[in-house]
C-alpha positions in Angstrom: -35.1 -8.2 -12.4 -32.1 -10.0 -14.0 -29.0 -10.1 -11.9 -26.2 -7.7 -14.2 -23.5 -10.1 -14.7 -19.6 -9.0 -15.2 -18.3 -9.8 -18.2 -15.3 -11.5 -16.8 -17.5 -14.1 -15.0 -15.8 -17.5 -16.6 -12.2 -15.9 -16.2 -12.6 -15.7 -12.6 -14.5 -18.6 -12.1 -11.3 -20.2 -14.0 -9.2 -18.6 -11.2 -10.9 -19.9 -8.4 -12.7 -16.4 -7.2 -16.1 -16.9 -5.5 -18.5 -14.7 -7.1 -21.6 -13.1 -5.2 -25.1 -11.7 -6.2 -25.9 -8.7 -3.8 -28.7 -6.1 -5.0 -29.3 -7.4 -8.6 -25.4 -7.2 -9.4 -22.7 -9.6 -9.8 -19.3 -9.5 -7.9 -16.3 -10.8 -6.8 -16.4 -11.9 -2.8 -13.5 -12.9 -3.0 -10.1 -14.3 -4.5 -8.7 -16.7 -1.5 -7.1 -15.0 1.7 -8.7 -11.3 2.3 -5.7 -10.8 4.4 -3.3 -11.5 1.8 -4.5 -9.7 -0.9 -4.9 -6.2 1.2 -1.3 -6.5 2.2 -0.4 -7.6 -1.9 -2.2 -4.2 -2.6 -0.8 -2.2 0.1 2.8 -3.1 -0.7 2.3 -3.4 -4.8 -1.0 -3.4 -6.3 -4.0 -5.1 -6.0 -6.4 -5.7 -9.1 -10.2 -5.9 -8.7 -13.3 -6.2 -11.1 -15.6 -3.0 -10.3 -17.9 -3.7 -13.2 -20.4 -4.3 -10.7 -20.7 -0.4 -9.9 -23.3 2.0 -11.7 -22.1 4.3 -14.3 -23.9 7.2 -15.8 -23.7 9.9 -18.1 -25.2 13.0 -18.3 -25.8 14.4 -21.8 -27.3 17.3 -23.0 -26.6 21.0 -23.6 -28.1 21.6 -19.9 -26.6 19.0 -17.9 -23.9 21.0 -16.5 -26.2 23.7 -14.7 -28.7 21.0 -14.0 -26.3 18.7 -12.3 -24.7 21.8 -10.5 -28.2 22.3 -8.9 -28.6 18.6 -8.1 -25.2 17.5 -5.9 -23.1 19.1 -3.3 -20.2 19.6 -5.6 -19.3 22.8 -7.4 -20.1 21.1 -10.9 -19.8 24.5 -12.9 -16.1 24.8 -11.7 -14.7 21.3 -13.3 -12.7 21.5 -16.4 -13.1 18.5 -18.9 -10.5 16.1 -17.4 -11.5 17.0 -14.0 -13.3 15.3 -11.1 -14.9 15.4 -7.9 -16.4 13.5 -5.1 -20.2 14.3 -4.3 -23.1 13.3 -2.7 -26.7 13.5 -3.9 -29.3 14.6 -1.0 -33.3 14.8 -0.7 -34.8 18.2 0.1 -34.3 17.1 3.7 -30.2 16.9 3.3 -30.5 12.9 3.2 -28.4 11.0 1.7 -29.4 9.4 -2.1 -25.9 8.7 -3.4 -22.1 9.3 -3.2 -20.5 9.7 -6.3 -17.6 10.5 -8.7 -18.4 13.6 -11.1 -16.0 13.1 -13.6 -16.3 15.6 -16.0 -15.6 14.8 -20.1 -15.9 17.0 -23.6 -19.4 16.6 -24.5 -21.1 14.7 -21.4 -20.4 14.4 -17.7 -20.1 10.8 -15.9 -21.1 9.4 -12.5 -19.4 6.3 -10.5 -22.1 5.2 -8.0 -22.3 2.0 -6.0 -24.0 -1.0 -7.4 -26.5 -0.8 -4.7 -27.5 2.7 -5.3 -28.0 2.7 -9.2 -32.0 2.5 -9.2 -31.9 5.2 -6.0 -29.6 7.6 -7.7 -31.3 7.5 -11.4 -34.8 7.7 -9.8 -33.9 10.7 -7.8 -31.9 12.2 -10.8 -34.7 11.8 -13.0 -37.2 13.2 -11.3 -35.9 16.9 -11.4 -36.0 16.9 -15.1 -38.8 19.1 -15.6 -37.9 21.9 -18.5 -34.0 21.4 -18.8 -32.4 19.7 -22.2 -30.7 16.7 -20.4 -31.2 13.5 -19.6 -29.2 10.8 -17.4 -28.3 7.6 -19.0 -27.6 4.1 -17.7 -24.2 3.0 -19.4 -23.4 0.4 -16.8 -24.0 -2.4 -19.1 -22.2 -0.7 -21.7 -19.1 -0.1 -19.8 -16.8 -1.9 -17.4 -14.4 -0.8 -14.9 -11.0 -2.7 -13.4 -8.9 -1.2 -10.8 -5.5 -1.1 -9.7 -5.0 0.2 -6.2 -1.5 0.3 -4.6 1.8 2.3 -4.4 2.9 0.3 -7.8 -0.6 0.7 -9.6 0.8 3.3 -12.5 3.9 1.5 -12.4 2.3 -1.9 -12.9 0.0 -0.3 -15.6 2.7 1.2 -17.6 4.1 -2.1 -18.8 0.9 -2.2 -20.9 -0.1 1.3 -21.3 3.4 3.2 -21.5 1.4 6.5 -22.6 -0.2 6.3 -19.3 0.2 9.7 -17.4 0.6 10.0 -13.0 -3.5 10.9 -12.5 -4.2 13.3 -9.6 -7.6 11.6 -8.0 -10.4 12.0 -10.6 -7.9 13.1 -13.5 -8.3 11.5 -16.9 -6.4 10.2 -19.6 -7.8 8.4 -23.1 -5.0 5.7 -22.9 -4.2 2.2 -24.6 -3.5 -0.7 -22.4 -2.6 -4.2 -24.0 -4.0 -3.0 -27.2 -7.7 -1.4 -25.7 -8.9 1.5 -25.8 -9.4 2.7 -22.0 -10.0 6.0 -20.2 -7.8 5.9 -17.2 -9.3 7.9 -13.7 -6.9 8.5 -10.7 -8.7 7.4 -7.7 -8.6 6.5 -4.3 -11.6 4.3 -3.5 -9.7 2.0 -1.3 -7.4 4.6 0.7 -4.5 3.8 -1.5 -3.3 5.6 -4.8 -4.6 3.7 -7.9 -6.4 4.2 -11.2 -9.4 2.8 -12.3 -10.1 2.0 -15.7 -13.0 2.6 -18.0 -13.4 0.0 -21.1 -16.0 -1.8 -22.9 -16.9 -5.3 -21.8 -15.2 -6.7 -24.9 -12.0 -5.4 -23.5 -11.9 -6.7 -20.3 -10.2 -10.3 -20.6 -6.6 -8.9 -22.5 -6.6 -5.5 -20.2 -7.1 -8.2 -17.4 -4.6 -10.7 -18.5 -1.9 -7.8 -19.2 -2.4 -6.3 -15.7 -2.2 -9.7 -13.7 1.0 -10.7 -15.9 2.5 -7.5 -15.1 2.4 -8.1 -11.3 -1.2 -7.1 -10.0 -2.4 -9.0 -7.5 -5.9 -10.0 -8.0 -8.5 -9.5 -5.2 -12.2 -9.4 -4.0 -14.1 -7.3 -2.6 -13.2 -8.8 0.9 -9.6 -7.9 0.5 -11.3 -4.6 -0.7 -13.1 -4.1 2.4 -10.2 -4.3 4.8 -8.5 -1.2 3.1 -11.6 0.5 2.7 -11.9 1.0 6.1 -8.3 1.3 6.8 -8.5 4.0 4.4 -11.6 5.4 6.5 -14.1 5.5 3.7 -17.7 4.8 4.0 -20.0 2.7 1.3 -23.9 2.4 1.2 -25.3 -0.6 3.3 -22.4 -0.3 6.1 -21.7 3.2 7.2 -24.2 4.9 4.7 -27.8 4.6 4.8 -30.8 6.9 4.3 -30.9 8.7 7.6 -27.3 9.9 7.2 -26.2 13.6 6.6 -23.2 13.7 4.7 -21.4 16.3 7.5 -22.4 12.9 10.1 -20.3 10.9 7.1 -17.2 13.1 7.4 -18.3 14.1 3.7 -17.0 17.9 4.0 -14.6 17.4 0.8 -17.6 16.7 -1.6 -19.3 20.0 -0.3 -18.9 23.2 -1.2 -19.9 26.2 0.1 -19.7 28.8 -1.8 -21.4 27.7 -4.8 -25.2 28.7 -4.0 -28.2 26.7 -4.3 -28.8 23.3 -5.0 -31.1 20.6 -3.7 -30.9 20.1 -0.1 -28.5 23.0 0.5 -30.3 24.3 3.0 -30.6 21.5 5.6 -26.7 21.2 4.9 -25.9 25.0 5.6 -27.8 25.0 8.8 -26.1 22.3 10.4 -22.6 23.9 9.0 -23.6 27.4 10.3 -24.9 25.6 13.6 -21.0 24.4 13.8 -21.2 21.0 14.8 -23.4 17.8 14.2 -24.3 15.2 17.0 -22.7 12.1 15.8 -19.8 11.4 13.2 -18.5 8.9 11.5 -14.7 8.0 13.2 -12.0 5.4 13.4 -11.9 2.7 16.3 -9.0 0.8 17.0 -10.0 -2.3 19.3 -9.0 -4.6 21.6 -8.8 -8.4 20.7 -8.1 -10.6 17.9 -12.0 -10.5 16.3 -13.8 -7.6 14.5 -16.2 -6.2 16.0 -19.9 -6.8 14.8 -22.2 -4.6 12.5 -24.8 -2.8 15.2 -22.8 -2.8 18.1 -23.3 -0.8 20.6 -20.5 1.0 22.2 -20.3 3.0 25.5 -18.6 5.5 27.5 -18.7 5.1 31.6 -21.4 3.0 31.3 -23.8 5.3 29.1 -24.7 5.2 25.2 -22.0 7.1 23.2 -22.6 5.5 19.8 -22.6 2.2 17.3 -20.3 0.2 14.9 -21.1 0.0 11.4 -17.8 -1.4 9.6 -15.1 -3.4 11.2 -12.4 -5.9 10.0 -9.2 -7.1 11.2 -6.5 -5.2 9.5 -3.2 -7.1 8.7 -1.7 -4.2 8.1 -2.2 -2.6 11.5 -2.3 -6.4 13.2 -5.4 -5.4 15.3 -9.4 -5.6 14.6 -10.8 -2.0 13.5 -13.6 -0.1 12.9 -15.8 2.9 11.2 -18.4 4.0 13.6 -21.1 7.2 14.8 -19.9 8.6 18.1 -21.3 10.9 19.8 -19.6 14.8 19.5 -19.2 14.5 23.1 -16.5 11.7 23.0 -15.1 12.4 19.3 -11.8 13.5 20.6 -8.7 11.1 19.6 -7.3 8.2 22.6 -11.4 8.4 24.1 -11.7 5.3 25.5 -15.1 3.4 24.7 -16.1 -0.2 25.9 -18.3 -2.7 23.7 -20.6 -4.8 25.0 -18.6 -8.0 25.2 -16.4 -5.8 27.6 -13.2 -5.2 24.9 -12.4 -1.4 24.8 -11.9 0.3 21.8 -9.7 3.5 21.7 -11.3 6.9 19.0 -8.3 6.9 16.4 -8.1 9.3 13.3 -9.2 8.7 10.0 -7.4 7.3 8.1 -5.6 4.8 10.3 -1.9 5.5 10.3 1.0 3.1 9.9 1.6 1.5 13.6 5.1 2.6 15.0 8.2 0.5 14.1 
């Protein structure tokens, strides 16, 4: 399989960013000094190239009840302009994808990860037996550039002056440097920022506009340190398989009152059960290095659960992490030890802003 390439390849190979292949996608690894550009974001706004994610759309005069029936979302309830965070699961409650529903006029999209494009169209294509729908691959159609940061829709603005303050997974039709764009309010990286949709073609001026208007560019490194800051798991770290979205700390792109769908019923015995036996929490550690992927950590000398994400956070000025613990030791200020003897202290997600 050819590797997708973004269509602003050459301009950041011009700025010096280090592009990446990983699961038949290209990507920006990074643009210089991780640490640097997650602070730039954090205190302004940080610009990075998401073309390297999956889009979808689902057309068709069934695809609302169909997709209703096929994620944990309440799709029936959106309102064109709307959005919601969801999670596709087998029969078995297993995870497939996480997505954005984001819900237009005549179709309905989905933002997955890169790496879980194939998965999620497989799966989604499968259970079209008899209904008048069908789930199309727009991601080489389409591209995607966000700004994430307190000065994101400020930054924008400069550009796109129409541009409206998005709740998370609002949209707006909008006109930045001259392009056409539909503008989403997200918060994919823990911070407040908008992500914007565009044809390929429109890329390099949208870019340009937003970097001379004070974004900071970054990679996906820089983008890594405040997704976990932010406390929000990604496919190939703290998502796999074997996970169940209540493990995840998924609850917000459930819901529970809107009847059957596919793999309701493994997710409403484990919510009626009242508890699950690992979940996904914050770790604030010891030391000056992150902890590695697969650790094991441990509570008075016995198993209690295993790192999946962790970077050293400038902001906080301490290595962190995402891992499964145990429900026994879930409670905040527990005190676990990793193997290389550093202790690492259970802290809510997402990590707060250390004390003055």
């Amino acid at each position: 399989m050819a590797t997708r390439l973004l269509p602003l390849r050459e301009v950041h190979r011009a700025a010096g960013a280090r592009l990446e292949e990983t699961s038949g996608r290209q990507r920006v690894g990074s643009y210089g000094d991780a640490s640097k550009g997650a602070l730039a974001a954090r205190s302004g706004a940080g610009l990075i190239d998401r073309s390297d994610r999956g889009r979808l759309a689902v057309v068709g005069p069934d695809r609302t009840g169909w997709l209703h029936g096929m994620v944990t979302c309440d799709v029936k309830r959106l309102a064109p302009g709307t959005g919601a965070e969801a999670a596709a699961v087998t029969a078995k409650g297993k995870l497939v994808a996480v997505c954005r529903v984001l819900m237009r006029k005549d179709e309905i999209w989905l933002d997955v990860e890169g790496e879980r494009l194939a998965p999620a169209l497989e799966h989604l294509r499968r259970f079209i037996v008899m209904e008048d729908c069908e789930v199309q691959d727009r991601s080489d159609e389409t591209a995607m550039l966000g700004v994430h940061g307190p000065r994101a829709v400020e930054i924008a603005r400069k550009f796109a002056p129409g541009l409206p303050e998005l709740d998370e997974f609002a949209q707006a039709v909008v006109s930045v440097a001259g392009q056409g764009a539909v503008a989403v309010g997200s918060r994919e990286l823990g911070l407040p920022g908008i992500d914007l949709w565009l044809s390929p073609a429109s890329c390099p001026p949208v870019w340009h506009a937003l970097r001379e208007a004070g974004a900071a560019a970054i990679g996906e490194d820089a983008a890594e340190i405040l997704r976990v800051e932010g406390g929000r798991p990604r496919f190939g770290a703290d998502l796999d398989e074997d996970v169940l979205p209540l493990e995840a700390g998924l609850d917000r792109a459930i819901s529970y009152d809107k009847g059957c769908y596919l793999g309701q019923e493994v997710i409403a015995r484990v919510t009626y059960r009242g508890h699950v036996n690992r979940k996904l929490i914050g770790l604030s550690i010891d030391g000056t290095e992150p902890a590695p992927a697969g650790a094991q950590l441990l509570h008075e000398g016995k198993p209690a659960g295993e790192i999946r994400s962790s970077v050293v956070s400038p902001w906080l000025g301490r290595p962190i992490a995402l891992a499964y613990v145990r429900r026994e030791m879930l409670a905040s200020g527990t005190a676990l030890a990793l193997p290389d003897g550093r202790s690492a202290t259970v802290t809510p997600l997402p990590f707060q802003a250390p004390t003055p």
